[in-house]
N, C-alpha and C positions, 0 to 999 in steps of 0.2 A: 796295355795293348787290348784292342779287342779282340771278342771271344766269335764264335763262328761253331755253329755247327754243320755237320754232315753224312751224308749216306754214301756209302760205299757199297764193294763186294770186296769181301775178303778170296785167300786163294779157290776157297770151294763151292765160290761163287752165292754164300749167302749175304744177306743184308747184315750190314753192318752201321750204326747209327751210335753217334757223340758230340761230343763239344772239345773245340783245340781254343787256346788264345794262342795268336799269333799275329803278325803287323800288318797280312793279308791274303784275300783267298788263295793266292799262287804259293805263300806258303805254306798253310794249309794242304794244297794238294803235295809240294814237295815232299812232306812230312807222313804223308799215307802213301804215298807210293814209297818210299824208303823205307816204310813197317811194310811193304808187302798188299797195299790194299788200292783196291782202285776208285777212284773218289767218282759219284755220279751227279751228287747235286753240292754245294758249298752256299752258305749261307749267311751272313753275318744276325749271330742273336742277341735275343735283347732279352730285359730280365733279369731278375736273379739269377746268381750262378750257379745253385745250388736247384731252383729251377726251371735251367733252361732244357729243354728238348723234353719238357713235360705237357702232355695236355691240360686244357682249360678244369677236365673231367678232375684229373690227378692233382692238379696244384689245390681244388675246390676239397676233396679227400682228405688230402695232408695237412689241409689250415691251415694256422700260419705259427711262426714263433713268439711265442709272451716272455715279456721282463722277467717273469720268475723263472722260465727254462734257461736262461742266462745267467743268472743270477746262479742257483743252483750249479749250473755246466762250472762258473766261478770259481766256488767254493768245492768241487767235487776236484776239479782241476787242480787246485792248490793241494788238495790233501793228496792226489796223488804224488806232485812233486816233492813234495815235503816228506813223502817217505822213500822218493830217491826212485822211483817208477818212469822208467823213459817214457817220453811224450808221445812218439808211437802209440807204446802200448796203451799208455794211459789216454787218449783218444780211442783206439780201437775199442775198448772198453767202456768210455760213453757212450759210445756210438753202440753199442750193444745191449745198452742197458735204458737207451732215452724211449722215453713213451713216445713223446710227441712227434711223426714221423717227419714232419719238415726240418725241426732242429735235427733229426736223425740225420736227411741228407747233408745238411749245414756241414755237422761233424765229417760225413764220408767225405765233403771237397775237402776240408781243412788237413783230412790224412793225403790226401792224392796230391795238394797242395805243397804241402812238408816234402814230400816224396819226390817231389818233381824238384828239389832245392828251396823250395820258398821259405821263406822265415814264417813265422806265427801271425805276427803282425800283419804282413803282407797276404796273408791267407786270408785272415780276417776283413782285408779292406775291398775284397771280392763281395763281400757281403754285407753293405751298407743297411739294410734293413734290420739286421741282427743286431750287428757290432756298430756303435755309433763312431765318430769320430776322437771321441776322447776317449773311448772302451781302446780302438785298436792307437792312439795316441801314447795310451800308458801301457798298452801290453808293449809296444816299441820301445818306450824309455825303460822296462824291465830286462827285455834280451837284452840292450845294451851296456845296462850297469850289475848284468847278472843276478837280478832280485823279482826275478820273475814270477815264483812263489807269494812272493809277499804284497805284489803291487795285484796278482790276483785275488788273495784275500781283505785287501783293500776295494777293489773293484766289487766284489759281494758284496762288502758293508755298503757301498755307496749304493747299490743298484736298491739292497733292503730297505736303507732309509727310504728311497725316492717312490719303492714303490706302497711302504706304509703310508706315505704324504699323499698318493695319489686316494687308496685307499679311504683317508681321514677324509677327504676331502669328498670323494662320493660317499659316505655316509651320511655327515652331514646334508649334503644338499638333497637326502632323500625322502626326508619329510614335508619341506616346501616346495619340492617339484611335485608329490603326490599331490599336496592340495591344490598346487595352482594347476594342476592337470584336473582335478577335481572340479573347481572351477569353470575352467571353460565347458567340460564337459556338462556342466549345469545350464550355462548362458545357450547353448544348441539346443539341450532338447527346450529348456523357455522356448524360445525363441520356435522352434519347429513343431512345438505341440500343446504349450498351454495357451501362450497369447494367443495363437490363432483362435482356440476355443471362445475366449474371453472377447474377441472382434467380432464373433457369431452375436454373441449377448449384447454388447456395445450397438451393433447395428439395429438390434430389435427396438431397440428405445429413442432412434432418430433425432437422437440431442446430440447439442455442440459438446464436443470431448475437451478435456484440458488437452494442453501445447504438452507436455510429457506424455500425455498417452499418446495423442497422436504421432510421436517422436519412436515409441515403443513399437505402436500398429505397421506405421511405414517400415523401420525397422526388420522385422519378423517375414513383413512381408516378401521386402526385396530378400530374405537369408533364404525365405523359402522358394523365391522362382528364381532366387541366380545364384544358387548355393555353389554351382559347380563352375561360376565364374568366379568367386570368390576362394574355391580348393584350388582353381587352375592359378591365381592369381598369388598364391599365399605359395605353391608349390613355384612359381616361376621365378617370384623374389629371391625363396630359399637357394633357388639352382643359382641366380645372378650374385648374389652376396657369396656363396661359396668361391663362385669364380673370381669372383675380386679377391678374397681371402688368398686364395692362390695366387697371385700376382705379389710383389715384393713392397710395393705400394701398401696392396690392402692389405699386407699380414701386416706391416711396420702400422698403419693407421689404428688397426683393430688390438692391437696388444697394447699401444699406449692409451687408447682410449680406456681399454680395463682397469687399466690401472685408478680412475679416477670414478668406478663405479659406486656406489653408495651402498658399504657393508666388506662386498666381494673383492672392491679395487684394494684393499692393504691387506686383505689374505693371500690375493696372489703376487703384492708386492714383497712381502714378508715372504714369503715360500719360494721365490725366485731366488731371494737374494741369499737364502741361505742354501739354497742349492748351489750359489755362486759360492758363498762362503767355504761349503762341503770342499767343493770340486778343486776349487784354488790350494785352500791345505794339503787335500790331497796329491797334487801334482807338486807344490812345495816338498812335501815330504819326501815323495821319489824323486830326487834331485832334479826334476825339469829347471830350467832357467824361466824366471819370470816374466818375459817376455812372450815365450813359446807359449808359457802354462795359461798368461792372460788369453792369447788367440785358440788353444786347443780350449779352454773355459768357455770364453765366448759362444761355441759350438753347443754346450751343454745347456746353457740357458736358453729356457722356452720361452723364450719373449725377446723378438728382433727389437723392441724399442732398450730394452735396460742391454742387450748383446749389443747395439751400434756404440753404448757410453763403455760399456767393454773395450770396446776395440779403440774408442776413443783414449782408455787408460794407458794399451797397448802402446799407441804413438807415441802418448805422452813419456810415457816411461823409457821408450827409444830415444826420444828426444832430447832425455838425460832429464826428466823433471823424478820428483819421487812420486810413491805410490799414493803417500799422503795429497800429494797436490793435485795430482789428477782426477782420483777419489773425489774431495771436495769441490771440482769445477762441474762434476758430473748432476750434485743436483739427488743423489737419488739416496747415500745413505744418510744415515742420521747422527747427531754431533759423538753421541755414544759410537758408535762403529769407529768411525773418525776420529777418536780419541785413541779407540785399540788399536788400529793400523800404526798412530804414530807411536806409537808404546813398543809396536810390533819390531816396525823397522829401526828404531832405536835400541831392542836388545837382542836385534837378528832372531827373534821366535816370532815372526807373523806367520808360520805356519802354525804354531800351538793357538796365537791368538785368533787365525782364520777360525780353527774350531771352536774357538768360545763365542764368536759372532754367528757362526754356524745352531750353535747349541742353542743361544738366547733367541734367533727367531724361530728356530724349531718351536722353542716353547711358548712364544708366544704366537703360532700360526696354532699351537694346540689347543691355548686357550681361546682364541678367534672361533675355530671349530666349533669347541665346546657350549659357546656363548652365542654361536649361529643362527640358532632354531629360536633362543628368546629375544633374537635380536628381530628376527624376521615374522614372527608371530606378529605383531603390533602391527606390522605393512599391512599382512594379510589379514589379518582381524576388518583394519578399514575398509580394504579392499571391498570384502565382503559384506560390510556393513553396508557401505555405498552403494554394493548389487542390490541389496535387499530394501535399501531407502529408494532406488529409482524404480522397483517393482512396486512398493507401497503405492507411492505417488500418481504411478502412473495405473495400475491395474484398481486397485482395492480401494483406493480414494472416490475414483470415479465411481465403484460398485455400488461405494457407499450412497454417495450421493444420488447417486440415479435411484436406488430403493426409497430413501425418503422420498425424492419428489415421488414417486409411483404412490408411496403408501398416502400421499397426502391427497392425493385424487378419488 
């Protein structure tokens, strides 16, 4: 249902301001005049529900929630349960104890939430931005097979892998994104203050220039009188391609295109798929039906092109095909993986074996990482070689030459 906020006057005629869900504003108002209050504006809100009827100011204050306040709230959750702490309390109690004041509110809906009848699950589905949909998927297969405890200390582990892999992964790429930031930052100011200098000296000696300098001078020149058609240009692309990114088209076009990037494309084919692998085991584990667990999976995987061969496994396996044969029409793992799926479902442990297909691309997205920075040196070596070959040619070449003819006068 949606959510609605509103202002009232309570009996002593002060303002009163909140948020109800309910089917619509005539509800809404029945529901404050029955507590005694009398409603003056009704509103349907939008937002998070944790913040709605906050300012622009306030929401900018609280920031926002991170992987690891989750993660944590996880494992802090479990150890409560696990020593037998009602969930009450044990909420109240986070919520007393969290730094981060937006996860703070999270926790307050989630108690007012419970309060009002709601389940856990259904608390959390209020807050899509937190709780993904396989976070509040497994916290629902726990109430129901009463293992609540244990599918949240599962949920820790999964949230700590994902976010060490995120972790690994900006590391690495933070040595060739400084030089290639390096880089450009070098081709501007060229470009905006030595050639120019060096076009001064060129024009003094009224000779034909070689085709590369000339290529160089034109260059420079247009950076320097239409630089700002060039920032507004480079800035409008960026806004256009986000927005296609946004569109279901452009994310589905742009995730399979990565996948075939040279270096990067089988880091994050490998790192998807054992996040697939992760995530699979783990819902096997907590007795989801395989069905459910490939469509709640599907959801976790960051990349709609290997999530549509997901969802394609999905049918198949509705279909009554095995996981082996769907697996294999898909195209995306490798004969290894496809060997332990049929190993799997033949001695009823593809949840143990999910985790050893899990393990083997962890470990090799580790050594991917590690091997990164030698992989990507060699590009940029050329790269830079090449910047430095077409300033030879074009600036120093000509220097040269133009001094001997001078000296030989």
């Amino acid at each position: 249902m949606p959510f609605f906020s509103y202002k009232a006057r309570n009996p002593n005629g002060d303002l009163v301001e909140g948020v109800l869900e309910s089917a619509d504003p005539d509800a809404v108002a029945r529901q404050l005049f029955a507590a005694g209050i009398v409603p003056t504006s009704i509103e349907q809100a939008k937002g998070p529900a944790a913040t709605r009827g906050l300012t622009w100011w306030q929401r900018f204050r609280e920031g926002s929630v991170k992987a690891l306040d989750v993660q944590l709230f996880s494992r802090q959750l479990y150890t409560l349960i696990r020593a037998g702490v009602p969930i009450m309390r044990g909420l109240s109690g986070l919520q007393e104890s969290a730094i981060n004041r937006a996860f703070r509110r999270v926790i307050q809906d989630l108690r007012e939430s419970l309060d009002s009848g709601r389940e856990l699950s259904a608390a959390m589905r209020r807050h899509p931005n937190v709780f993904s949909m396989f976070y509040v998927s497994m916290v629902k297969v726990g109430e129901m097979t009463g293992r609540l405890d244990t599918i949240l200390l599962r949920l820790s582990e999964h949230l700590e892998f994902e976010r060490e892999m995120r972790n690994r992964i900006k590391t690495a790429l933070r040595y060739p994104m400084f030089v290639i930031i390096v880089m450009i930052a070098a081709l501007v100011v060229v470009n905006i203050m030595v050639i120019p200098q060096f076009a001064k000296v060129f024009a003094s000696f009224n000779a034909q220039l070689p085709l590369m300098t000339r290529f160089l001078l034109g260059m420079s020149e247009f950076f320097v009188s239409y630089w700002y058609v060039m920032l507004g240009a480079i800035l409008l692309a960026a806004f256009m391609f986000r927005g296609f990114l946004a569109t279901k088209e452009g994310r589905y076009w742009w995730d399979r295109q990565i996948l075939y990037f040279p270096i990067f494309g089988r880091i994050v084919l490998k790192a998807t798929l054992a996040r697939f692998a992760r995530s699979f085991a783990l819902s096997s584990k907590s007795g989801v039906p395989i069905v459910q667990a490939l469509t709640v999976v599907a959801s976790t995987v960051d990349n709609t092109y290997i999530a549509s061969h997901v969802e394609d496994m999905r049918e198949g396996v509705e279909r009554g095909d095995s996981i082996l044969r769907t697996a294999t029409s898909t195209n995306v793992f490798t004969p290894v993986v496809l060997q332990m799926i049929a190993v799997g479902e033949e001695t009823g442990a593809l949840d143990e074996l999910m985790d050893e297909i899990a393990s083997m691309y962890e470990g090799e997205v580790e050594y991917e990482l590690k091997t990164l920075s030698s992989n990507i040196e060699p590009i940029l070596i050329v790269a830079l070689g090449v910047m430095v070959l077409i300033l030879a040619l074009g600036i120093f070449v000509p220097i040269w030459d133009l001094g001997r003819v001078a000296l030989r006068k």
